[in-house]
Each structure stands twice: as C-alpha cells, then as structure tokens.
C-alpha positions as CSV (number, residue, x, y, z in Angstrom):
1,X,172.4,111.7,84.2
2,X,170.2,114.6,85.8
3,X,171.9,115.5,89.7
4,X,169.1,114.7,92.5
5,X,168.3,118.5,92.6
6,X,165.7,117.6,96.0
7,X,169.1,116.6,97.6
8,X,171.8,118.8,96.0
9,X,172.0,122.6,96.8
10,X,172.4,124.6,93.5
11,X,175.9,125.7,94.7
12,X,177.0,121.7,94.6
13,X,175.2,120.9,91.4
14,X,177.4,123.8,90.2
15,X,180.4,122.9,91.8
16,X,180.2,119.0,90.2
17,X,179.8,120.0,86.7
18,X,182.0,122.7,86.2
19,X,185.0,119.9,86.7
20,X,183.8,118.9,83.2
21,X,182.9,122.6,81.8
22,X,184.9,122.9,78.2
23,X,187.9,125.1,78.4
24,X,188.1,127.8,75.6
25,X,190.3,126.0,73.7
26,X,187.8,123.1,73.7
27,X,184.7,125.4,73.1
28,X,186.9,126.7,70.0
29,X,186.4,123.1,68.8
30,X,183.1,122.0,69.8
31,X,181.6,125.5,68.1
32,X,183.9,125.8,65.4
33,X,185.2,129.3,66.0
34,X,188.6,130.5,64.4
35,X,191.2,131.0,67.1
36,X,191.3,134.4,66.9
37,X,187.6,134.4,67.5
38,X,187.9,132.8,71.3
39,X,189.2,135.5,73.9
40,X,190.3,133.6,77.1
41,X,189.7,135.0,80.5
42,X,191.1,132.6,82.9
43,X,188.9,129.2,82.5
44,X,186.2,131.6,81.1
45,X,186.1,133.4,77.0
46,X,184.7,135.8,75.6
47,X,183.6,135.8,71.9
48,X,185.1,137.9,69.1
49,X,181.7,139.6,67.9
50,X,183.1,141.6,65.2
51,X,185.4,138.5,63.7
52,X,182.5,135.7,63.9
53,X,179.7,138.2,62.4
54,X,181.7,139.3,59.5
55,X,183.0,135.2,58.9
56,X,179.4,134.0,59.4
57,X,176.9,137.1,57.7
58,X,175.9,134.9,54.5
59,X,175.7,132.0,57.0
60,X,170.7,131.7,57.4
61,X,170.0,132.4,60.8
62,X,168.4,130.0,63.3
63,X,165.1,130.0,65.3
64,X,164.4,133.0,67.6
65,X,162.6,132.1,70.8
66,X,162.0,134.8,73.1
67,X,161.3,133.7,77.1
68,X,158.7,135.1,79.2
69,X,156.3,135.0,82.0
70,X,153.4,135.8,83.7
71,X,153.3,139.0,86.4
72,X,155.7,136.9,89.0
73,X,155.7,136.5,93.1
74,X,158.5,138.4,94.7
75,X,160.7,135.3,94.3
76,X,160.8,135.0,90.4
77,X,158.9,132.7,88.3
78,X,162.1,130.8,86.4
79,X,163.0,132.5,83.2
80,X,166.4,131.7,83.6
81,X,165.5,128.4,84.9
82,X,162.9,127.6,81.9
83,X,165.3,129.5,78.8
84,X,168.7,126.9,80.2
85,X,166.0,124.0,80.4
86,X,164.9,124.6,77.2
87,X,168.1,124.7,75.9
88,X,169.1,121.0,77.9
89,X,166.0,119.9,76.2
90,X,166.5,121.0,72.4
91,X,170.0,119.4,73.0
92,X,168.5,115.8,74.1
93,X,166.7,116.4,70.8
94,X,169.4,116.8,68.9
95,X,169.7,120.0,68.2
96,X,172.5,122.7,67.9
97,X,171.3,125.4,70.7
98,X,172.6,127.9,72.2
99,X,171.6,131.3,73.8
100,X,172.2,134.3,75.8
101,X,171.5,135.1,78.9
102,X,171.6,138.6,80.8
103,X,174.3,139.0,83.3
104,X,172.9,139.6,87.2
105,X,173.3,142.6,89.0
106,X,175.2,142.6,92.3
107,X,172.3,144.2,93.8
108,X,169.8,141.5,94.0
109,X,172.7,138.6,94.3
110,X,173.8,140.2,97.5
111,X,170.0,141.4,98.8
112,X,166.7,139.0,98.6
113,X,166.6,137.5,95.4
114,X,170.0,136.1,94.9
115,X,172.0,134.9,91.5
116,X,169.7,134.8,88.0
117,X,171.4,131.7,87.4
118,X,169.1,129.4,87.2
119,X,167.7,126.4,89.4
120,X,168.3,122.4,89.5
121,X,169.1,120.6,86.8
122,X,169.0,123.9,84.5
123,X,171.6,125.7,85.7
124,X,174.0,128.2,84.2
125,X,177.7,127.3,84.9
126,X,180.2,128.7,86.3
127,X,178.1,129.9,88.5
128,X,180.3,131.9,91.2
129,X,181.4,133.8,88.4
130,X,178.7,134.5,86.6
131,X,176.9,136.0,89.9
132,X,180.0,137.7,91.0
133,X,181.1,140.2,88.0
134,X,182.4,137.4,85.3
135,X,184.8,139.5,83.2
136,X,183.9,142.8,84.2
137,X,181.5,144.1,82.4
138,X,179.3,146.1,85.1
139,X,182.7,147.3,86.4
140,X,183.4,148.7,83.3
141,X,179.9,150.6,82.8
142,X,180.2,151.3,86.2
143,X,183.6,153.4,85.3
144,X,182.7,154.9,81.9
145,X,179.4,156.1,83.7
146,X,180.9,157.9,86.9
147,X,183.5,159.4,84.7
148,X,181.1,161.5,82.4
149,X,179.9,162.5,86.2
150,X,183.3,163.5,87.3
151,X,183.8,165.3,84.3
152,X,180.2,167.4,84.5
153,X,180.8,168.2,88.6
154,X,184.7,168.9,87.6
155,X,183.3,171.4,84.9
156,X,180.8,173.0,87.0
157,X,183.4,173.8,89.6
158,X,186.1,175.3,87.2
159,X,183.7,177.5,85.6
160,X,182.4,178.3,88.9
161,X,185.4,179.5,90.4
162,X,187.1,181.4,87.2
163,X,185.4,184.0,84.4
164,X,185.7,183.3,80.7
165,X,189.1,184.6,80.1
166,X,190.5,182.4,83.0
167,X,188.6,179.2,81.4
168,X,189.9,179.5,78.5
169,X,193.9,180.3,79.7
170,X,193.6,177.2,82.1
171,X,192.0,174.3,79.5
172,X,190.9,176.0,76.4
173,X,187.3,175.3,77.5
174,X,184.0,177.4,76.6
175,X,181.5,178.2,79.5
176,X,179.0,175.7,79.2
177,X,176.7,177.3,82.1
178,X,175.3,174.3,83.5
179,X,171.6,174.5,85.0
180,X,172.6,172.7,88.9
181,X,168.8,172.8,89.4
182,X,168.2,170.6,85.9
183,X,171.2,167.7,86.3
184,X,170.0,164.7,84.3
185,X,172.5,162.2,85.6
186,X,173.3,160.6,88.5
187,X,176.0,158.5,90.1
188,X,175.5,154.7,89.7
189,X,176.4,152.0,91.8
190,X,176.0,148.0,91.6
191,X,174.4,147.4,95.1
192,X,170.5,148.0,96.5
193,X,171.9,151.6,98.7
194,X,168.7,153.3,99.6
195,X,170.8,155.8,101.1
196,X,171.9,157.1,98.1
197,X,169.0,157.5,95.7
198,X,169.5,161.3,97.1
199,X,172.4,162.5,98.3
200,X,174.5,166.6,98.2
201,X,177.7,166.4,97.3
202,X,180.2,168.8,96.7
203,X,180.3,170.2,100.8
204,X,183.2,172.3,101.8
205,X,185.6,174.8,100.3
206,X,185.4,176.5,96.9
207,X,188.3,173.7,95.4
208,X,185.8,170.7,97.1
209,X,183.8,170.7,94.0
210,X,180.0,172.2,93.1
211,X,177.5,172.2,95.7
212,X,174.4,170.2,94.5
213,X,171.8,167.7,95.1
214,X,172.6,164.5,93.3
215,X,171.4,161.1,93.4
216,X,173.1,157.3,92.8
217,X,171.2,154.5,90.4
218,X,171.8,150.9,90.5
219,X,174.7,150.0,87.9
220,X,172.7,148.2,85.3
221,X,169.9,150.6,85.1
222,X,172.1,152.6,83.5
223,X,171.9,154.0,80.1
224,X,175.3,152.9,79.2
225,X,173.7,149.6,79.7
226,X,170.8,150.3,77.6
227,X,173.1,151.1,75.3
228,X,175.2,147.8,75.3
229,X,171.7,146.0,75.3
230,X,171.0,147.7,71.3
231,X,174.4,148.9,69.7
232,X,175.2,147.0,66.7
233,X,179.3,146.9,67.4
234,X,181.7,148.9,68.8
235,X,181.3,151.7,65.9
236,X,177.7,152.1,67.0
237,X,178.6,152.5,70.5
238,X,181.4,155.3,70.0
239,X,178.8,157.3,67.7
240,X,176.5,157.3,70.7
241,X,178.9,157.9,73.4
242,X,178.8,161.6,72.8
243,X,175.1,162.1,72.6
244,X,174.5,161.2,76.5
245,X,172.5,164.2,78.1
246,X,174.3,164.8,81.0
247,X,172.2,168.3,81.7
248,X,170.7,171.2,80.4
249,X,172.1,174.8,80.5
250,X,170.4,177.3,81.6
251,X,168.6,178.3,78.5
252,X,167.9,174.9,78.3
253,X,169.8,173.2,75.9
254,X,171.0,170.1,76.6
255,X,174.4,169.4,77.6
256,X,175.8,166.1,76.3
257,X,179.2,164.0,77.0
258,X,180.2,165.3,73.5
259,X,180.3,168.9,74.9
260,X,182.3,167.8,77.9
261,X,184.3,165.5,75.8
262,X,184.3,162.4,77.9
263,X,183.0,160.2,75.0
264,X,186.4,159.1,73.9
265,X,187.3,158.0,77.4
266,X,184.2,156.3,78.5
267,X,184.0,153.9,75.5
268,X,187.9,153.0,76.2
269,X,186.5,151.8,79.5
270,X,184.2,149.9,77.8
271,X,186.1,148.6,75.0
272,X,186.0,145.2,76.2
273,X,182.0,145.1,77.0
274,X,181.0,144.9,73.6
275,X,182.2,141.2,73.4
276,X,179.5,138.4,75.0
277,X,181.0,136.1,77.6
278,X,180.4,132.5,76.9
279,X,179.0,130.5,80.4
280,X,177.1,127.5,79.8
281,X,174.4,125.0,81.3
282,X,175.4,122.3,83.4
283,X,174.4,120.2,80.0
284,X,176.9,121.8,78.7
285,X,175.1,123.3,76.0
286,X,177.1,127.1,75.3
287,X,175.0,130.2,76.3
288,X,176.6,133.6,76.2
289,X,175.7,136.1,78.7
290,X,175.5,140.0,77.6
291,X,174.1,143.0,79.2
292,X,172.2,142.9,82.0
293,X,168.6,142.6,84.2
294,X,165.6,145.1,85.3
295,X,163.2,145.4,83.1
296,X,161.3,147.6,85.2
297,X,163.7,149.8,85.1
298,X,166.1,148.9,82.6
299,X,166.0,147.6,79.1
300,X,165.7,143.6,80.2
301,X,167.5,142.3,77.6
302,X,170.4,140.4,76.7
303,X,172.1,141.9,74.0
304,X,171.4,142.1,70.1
305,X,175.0,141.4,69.2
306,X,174.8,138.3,71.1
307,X,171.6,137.2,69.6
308,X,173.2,138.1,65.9
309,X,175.9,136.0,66.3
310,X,174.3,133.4,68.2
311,X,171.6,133.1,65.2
312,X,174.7,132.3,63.0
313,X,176.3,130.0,65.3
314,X,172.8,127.7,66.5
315,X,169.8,126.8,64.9
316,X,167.9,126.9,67.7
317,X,168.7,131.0,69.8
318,X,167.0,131.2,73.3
319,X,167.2,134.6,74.3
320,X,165.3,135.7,77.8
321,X,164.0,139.0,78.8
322,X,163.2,140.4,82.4
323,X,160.1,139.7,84.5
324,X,156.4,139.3,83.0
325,X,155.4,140.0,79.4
326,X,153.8,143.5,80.2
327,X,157.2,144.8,80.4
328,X,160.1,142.1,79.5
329,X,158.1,141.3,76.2
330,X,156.8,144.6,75.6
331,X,160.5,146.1,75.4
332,X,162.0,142.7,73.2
333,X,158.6,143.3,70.7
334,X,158.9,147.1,70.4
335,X,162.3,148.2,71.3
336,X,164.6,145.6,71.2
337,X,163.6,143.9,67.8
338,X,162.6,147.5,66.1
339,X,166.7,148.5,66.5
340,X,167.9,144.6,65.8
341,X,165.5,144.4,62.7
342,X,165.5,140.5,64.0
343,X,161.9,138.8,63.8
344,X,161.2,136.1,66.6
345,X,159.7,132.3,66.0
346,X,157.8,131.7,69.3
347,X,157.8,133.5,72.7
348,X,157.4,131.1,75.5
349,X,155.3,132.1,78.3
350,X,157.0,131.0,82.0
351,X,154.2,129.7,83.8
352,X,154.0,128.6,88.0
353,X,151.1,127.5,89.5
354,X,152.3,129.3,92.9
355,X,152.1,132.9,90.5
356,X,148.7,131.9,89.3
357,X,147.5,131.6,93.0
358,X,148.9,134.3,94.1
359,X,146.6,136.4,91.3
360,X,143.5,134.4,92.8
361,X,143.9,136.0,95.7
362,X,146.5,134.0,97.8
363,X,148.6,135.2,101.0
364,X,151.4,137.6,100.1
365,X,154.5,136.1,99.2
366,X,157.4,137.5,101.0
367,X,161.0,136.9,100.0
368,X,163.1,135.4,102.6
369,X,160.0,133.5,104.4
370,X,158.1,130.4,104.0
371,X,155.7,129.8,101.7
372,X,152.0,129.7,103.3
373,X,150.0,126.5,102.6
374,X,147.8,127.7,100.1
375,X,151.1,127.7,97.6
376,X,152.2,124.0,98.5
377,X,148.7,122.4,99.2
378,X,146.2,121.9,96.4
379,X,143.5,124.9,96.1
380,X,142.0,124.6,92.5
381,X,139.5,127.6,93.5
382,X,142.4,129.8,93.7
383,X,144.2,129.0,90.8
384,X,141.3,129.1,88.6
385,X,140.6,132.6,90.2
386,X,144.9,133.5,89.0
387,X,144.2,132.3,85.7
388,X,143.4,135.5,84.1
389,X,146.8,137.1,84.5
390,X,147.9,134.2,82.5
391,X,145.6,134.7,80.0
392,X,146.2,138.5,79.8
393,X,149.5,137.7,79.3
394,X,148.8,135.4,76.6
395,X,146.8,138.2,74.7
396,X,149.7,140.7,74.7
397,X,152.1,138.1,72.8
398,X,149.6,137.1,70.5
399,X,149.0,141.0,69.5
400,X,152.5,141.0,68.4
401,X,151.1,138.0,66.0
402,X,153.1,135.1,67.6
403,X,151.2,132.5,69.3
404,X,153.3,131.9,72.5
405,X,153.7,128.2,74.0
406,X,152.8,128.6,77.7
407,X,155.3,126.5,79.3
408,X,154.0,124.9,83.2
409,X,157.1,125.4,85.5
410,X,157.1,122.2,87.4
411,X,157.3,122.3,91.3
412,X,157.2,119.3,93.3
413,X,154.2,120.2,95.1
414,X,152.0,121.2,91.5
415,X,148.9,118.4,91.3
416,X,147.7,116.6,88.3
417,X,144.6,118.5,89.0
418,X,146.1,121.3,88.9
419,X,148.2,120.9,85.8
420,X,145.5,119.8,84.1
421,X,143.8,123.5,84.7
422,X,146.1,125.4,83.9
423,X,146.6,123.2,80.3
424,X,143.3,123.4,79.7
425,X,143.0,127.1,80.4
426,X,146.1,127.8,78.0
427,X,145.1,125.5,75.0
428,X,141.3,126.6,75.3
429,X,143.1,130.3,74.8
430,X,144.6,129.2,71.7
431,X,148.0,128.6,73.1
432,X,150.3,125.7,73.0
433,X,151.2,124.4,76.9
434,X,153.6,122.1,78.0
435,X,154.8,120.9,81.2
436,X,158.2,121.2,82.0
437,X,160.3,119.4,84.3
438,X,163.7,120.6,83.8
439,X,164.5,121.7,87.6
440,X,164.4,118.2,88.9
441,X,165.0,116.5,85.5
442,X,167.4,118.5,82.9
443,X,167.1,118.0,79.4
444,X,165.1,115.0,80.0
445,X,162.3,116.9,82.1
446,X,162.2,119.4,79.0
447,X,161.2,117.4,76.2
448,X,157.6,118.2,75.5
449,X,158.6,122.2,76.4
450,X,161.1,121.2,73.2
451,X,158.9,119.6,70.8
452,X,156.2,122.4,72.0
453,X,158.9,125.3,70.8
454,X,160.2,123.4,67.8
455,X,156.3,122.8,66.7
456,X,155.7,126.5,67.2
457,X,158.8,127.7,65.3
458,X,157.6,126.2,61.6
459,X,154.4,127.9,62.5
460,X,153.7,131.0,59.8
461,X,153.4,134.3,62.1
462,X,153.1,137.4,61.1
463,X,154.9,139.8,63.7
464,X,154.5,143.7,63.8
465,X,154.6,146.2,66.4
466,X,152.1,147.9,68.6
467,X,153.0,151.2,67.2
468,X,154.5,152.7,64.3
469,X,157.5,155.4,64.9
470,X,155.2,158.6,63.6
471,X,153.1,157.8,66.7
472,X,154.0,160.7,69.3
473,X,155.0,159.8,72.6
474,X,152.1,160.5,74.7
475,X,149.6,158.2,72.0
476,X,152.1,155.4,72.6
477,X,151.9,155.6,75.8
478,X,148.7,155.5,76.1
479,X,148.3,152.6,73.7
480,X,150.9,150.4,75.6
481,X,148.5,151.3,79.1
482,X,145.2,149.9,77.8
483,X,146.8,147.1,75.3
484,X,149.6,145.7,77.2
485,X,148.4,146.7,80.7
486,X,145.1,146.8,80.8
487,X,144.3,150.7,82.2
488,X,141.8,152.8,81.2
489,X,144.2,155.6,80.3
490,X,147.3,157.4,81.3
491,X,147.1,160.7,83.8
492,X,150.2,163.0,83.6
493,X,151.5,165.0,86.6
494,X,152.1,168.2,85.0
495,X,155.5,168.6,84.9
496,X,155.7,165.0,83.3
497,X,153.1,166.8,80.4
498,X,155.4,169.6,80.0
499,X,157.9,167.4,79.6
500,X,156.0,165.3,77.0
501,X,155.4,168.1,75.1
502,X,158.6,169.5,74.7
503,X,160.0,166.4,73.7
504,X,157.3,165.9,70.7
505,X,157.9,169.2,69.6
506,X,161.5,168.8,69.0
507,X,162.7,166.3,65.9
508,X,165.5,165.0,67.1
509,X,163.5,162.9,69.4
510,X,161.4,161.6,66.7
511,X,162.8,158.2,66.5
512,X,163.3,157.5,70.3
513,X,162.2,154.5,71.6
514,X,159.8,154.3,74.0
515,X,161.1,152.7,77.1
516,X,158.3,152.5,80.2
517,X,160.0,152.6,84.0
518,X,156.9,150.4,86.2
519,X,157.0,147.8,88.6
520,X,157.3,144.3,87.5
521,X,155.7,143.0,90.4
522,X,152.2,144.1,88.8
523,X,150.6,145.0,85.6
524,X,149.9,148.1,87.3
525,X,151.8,150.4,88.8
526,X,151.2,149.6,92.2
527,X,153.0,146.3,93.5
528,X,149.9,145.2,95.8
529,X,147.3,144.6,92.6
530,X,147.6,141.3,91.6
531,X,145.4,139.7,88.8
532,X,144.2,141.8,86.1
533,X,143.0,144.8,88.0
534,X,140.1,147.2,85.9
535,X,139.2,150.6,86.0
536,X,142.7,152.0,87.1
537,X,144.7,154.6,84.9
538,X,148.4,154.5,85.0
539,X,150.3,157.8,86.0
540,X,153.2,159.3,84.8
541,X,155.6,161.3,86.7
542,X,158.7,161.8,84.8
543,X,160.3,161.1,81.6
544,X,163.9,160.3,81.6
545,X,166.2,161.5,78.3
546,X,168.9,158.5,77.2
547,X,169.8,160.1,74.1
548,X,172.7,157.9,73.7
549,X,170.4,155.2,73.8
550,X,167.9,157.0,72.1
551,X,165.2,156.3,74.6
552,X,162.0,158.3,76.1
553,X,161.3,156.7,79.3
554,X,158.1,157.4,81.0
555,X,158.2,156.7,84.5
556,X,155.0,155.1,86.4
557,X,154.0,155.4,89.8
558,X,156.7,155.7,92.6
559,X,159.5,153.2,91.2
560,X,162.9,153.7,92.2
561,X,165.7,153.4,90.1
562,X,167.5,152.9,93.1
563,X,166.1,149.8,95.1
564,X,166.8,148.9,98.8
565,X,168.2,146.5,100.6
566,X,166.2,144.1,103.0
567,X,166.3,143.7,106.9
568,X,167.8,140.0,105.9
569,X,170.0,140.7,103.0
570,X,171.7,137.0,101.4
571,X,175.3,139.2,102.1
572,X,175.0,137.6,105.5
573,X,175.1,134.5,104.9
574,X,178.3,134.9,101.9
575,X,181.7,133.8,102.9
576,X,184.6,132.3,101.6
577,X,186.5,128.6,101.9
578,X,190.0,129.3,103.0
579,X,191.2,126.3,102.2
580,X,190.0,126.2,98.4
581,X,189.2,129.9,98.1
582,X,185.7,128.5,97.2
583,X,182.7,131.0,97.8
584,X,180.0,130.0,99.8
585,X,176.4,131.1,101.3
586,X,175.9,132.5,97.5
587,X,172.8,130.7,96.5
C-alpha cells in the first residue's frame, strides 16, 4: 500500500518504512549473500565486492538500464525519483531488481537543492543517513585527498628552508623543485564555500609552511572520486594512487603522489570506500549506493564495481547518472562503459512537463521560490515550443545505438492534453514513452515505465561509442560539441590550446578519457540558454590532468568546481529532535 505522498512529507514516508527496513542479517537472506559477504554498519551494510564477484563471475549478468534526462530546471527533473520507481515497479512485476545509486554531496543537501534521495512513493531509505555521510565514504576521500596536499605544501616548505645536503640528512628525500606558480591540486571540502575556491595559505614565519595561492574544490569533484567511480577493486585503486599529478616542477615534469610517497597512505584511508553501501527503496527492493554526484563537474556515476556485482546479483540493474544526457549519458556511453567493458540494454530518458516548458520559453525557475503559473496551469503552446530539447536529447542516446524509453515524470498538475503531447512527440521520434506515476503511486504508478524498460531490454541494439581512443583530444572534443551539444565548433583560449597540445604530444596520455567540465543547467555552456540554442561555439578554458583517473578534462565556460551557497540555504531550517535524536528540517 503506496503512503498518501500529497499528505506525507518525504521525511515521514521515510521515517514509517524504515521500521520495516531489512537488517543485514535479513538482507543476507533475502539476497542470498554468504555471511562473510554482508559488512554491518550499525542497522546499515556494506557489501563484500571482492568476495561476491569472485563467488558469482560464471554467474550471466542481468539487464543494464542506464537513467537519464532532459536539460533540467534548477530543481532537478527526478532521476533518483524515476531509477527507485522503476525499480518498485519491476518488483510489482516480479522481478529480481536492484541498483545503485550515487551517494549526495553535503553541499547541495545543506544549500538549495537538498538530499538526492528521491521523492514520494519512490524513495531511497534510510534516508537521514544516506543524506548525511552513510558510512563515510566522502569523509574518507575527503582525508586521503587533503593528505597528498599536506604532503606537497609540507615538501615545498622543507626543501625551501634546507639545501640538498640538509634534505637528505633530515628524511632521505631528493629535491623535487616544485613549480608554486603550476600547483595542480587543491584542497577539497564537502560544502558549497565560495570563499574558498581561492584562497593563500602558508602566511607567517619560515616554519608556517610555503607561501602560495591555493584553492578548495567540493569533496566529490574530486579525482579520488573519479577514481572510485571506475577502478575495478582495490588493486586497481592502489596502482593509481601513485599516478595523481599533484604539480609540475619547474622544468615541467609532473610531480605525482608516487614521488611524494603518499600513495600508500591515502588508499589506507580509503580502504573501506571501495565496498558499495546497501540502502534501499521504501518497497524495499535493495539498491546500493557508490560514489557520488556532479556530472558537470564530476564523473556522475555510481560506481562500476557496484554495477558488476549488482549484474550478478539482479536480473534487472538500474544504475542512474547525473543531470541531462548531454553530460550524465555522454560520460556513462564514453567513459564509464569504455573502462567497465559493460554494454547497456535501454537508457531511460527522465521526462517533466515543467522542464519542457521551461525550454519553450517559460519564466525562470528559481530554487527556493514558487513555481509561476505557467508550470502548474496548462499552456500546450509552451510545451510544444520545449519539445525540442527532448528530442535533442533523444538523438544523443540513439547515436550510441540504444533506443531510449522516454519516461513522463508525473506531477499532479500535468494534463491529459499535455501528456498526450509530449507521447506523441516521443513515439513520433522513434522512442518508446510511458507515463509514470511512481511519486504518488510506488510500484503500482510504475508499471507501464516497467513493461516499457522490460520491452526495450529484449530489443537487439547495437551500442558503440562516439569516438574511438586514436582520436586526439581536441577532435573529440570537437565531436562531443556539435553531436552531443549541438555547437558549431569549439574555440580554445590559448593557454587551454597550449595545453591541448602538449598533452597530444605526449603518449602517456594516449588512452585518457575524455571527461568535459560544463554546466548541467544547459546544453551550452551558458546556464541562461534553454532549448536547443544554434549557432553558438563552446569555449574551452582549461584542461585539468587526473592521471590517477586517467582523465583529460576540458573545462567550458566559467563553471566552478567550487559552487556557492545561496542567500536561503536548507542548513537553516536543519535541527535535531532531542528527545529521539531524530533529524529534522532535512528534506
């Protein structure tokens, strides 16, 4: 029986069916994992990924549905609502689902946008822990990231303050000359702190550290969290823990965590990261939750070791990645399932009708305020004007040689009319559509989205990528621009160019993925074009090294990687229950 989500806050849906959540012993049972497979953490477990790969690797794998969406408002469009329906709705089928989810960043939790948990009757449970840290995994990237800094400014300061001889008496080190002027790496934090995207540290005495400019990034745009997102185990993750470019000397070579020997260290902090967390929906149907949001900025993905083992454990894997399918899907098609080897079934294709009319040329949606009437009152002249940015959307799945199934995110104040447009528009595109009322329904509400998927998964598809590896960095660019976005071209501040260049020129980077840094809020760079804007050309200012990762990432138009907080951050309205030490005010 589906809660009455029009009368039920999220928080009390939440609260309600976590008193019947499975316990780890019981998920042990219901998933048929060995005992040593189930870590407990409190009412919470993570899963053994190395133990359940290696007892499962003959076992077929399931279905692969990626989730999606269109360009979204500033409030979201439902991914996480739409991939935990989907999954309540496959269950009512029958099925044995699962999925994994990407863990929310305290950032937008505690700013505009709140938890990624979900909505309704397609929630992700429990949910104060899941928006609040769960078992620690930022914390640890957090840790094994601001260590390789200590150990850079440390460095800098000792072989500021002592000649070669010295060095070597005091630590056995060798000079490594660091170029201050050509620091690669930040400091990261898991809040929106606008005050710290550029900061000097190091003031006062010679023994107060190195004198710089330096800068903070949000947690989970770091590459350590790239890295979780793609490493195969915890093998994988060692090997690449010493190829981090920290900096470059000042001959310009780069200078890695290797050469400060912090690798060893920073993986033991994040030891315990490499093993998903199992949360699930308030159906109760299990969904892990690895690595984390921003695909603007980030990766986007949940991770491919919980995909790998969730494709043994279910035959039907939901696995979501961030914001619209110009960067979310672009990343999952070209990155993500390049490194995993893993070919998807279907990619479904979030759909709102308050998105689409916001592309026609609607009021600006702003976070935090009412919606204006256009977005709650039927206007079929400006959703028909949106419907190209579904379309275009569309189009970029289907050149990865899936067929998506555009599924309708139900709100209360959608029309038949208005439905019936946006169906019509999607079919007549060659695209399955279903409506989906899993907010205010559950499983029940999500049927036709199931059958839709399920249909779409015996489909024959032939996937490939947009590029092949032997394409140099500034041609790939340049294709994802006018294929996935929609520009005319790329233009290149010089310094970016140089950049470029140097980077094709040497091998090593060869194989690097190509991971773009743009606004999600757009399929441009600028935030303020809505629709499917023409005759525009996408710049490039930067391209950031993770060579742990072993990404290039070109970085578009002003984007931070740093965002702010707002004027009415949801941190004011946050408290705690003294009584039952229950948080409240989160969502």
């Amino acid at each position: 029986m589906a809660y009455d989500a029009t009368k039920m806050s999220d928080w009390q849906i939440a609260e309600d069916s976590e008193k019947n959540m499975p316990a780890p012993d019981e998920w042990r049972e219901k998933l048929n994992l060995e005992k040593d497979e189930v870590i407990p953490y409190g009412r919470l477990c993570k899963l053994d990924f190395m133990k359940i790969i290696e007892r499962l690797k003959k076992k077929p794998d399931g279905k692969y549905i990626e989730v999606t969406a269109i360009t979204p408002t500033p409030l979201g469009e439902g991914k996480s609502t739409t991939s935990c329906g989907l999954m309540e709705g496959l269950g009512k089928r029958g099925k044995n689902v699962g999925g994994c989810l990407r863990q929310p960043s305290g950032g937008p939790t505690m700013n505009i946008k709140g938890t990624a948990a979900g909505g309704g009757n397609a929630l992700l449970i429990p949910m104060t822990e899941f928006s609040m840290g769960l078992t620690g995994d930022i914390n640890d990237i957090m840790n094994a990231h601001n260590l390789a800094m200590v150990a850079l400014t440390a460095r800098m300061q000792h072989e500021r303050n002592y000649d070669d001889k010295e060095l070597e008496k005091r630590s056995g080190m060798r000079r490594l000359d660091v170029d201050p002027t050509r620091v690669e790496m930040g400091w990261i934090l898991d809040f929106c702190a606008q005050s710290l995207r550029n900061i000097v540290i190091g003031l006062g005495g010679r023994m107060d550290g190195f004198t710089m400019q330096s800068k903070f990034g949000i947690a989970v745009g770091s590459e350590l969290m790239a890295m979780l997102s793609i490493v195969t185990d915890l093998a994988d993750l060692r090997a690449r823990m010493d190829n981090i470019t920290v900096a470059f000397d000042k001959k310009g070579n780069p200078v890695t965590t290797g050469d400060l020997e912090v690798g060893g260290a920073m993986t033991a902090w994040m030891r315990n990261t490499i093993n998903p967390t199992l949360c699930s929906t308030v159906e109760y149907q299990p969904c892990m939750v690895h690595a984390g949001p921003f695909a603007n900025i980030a990766v986007g993905q949940s991770s491919i070791i919980g995909d790998r083992i969730a494709l043994k454990m279910f035959d039907y894997h939901v696995t979501e990645s961030g914001f619209a399918a110009d960067i979310g899907f672009e990343k999952f098609w070209n990155v993500k399932c390049r490194f995993s080897g893993l070919k998807p079934h279907v990619s479904v294709l979030t759909t709102t009708i308050r998105a689409l009319k916001m592309h026609g040329g609607g009021p600006k949606v702003v976070a935090g305020l009412p919606l204006p009437d256009s977005y709650t009152k039927e206007d079929l002249g400006l959703l028909e004007k949106g419907l190209p940015n579904m379309l275009h959307h569309i189009n970029t799945i289907r050149e990865s040689g899936m067929n998506p199934v555009v599924c309708i995110n139900a709100f209360h104040t959608d029309t038949k009319d208005e439905i019936a447009m946006v169906r019509k528009a999607a079919e007549g595109a060659g695209a399955r559509c279903a409506l989906s009322e899993h907010w205010l329904k559950g499983g029940d509400g999500a049927l036709e989205l199931a059958d839709a998927v399920m249909d779409a998964c015996e489909e024959e598809s032939e996937f490939k990528f947009l590029y092949p590896l032997e394409m140099k960095l500034r041609e790939r660019v340049d294709k994802i621009a006018k294929v996935v976005y929609g520009a005319d071209g790329v233009s290149w501040t010089p310094d970016a160019e140089a950049k470029a260049k140097m980077l094709e020129g040497d091998s090593q980077y060869g194989d690097y993925a190509t991971m773009m840094v743009k606004t999600h809020l757009s399929l441009t760079h600028d935030p303020t074009l809505k629709g499917v804007p023409k005759g525009w050309t996408l710049p490039v200012r930067d391209v950031l090294i993770y060579s742990g990762a072993k990404f290039l990432c070109p970085v578009a138009g002003t984007i931070s990687l740093m965002p702010g907080t707002s004027s009415s951050p949801a941190f004011r309205k946050v408290d705690v229950d003294v009584k039952t030490g229950l948080v409240k005010g989160l969502f």
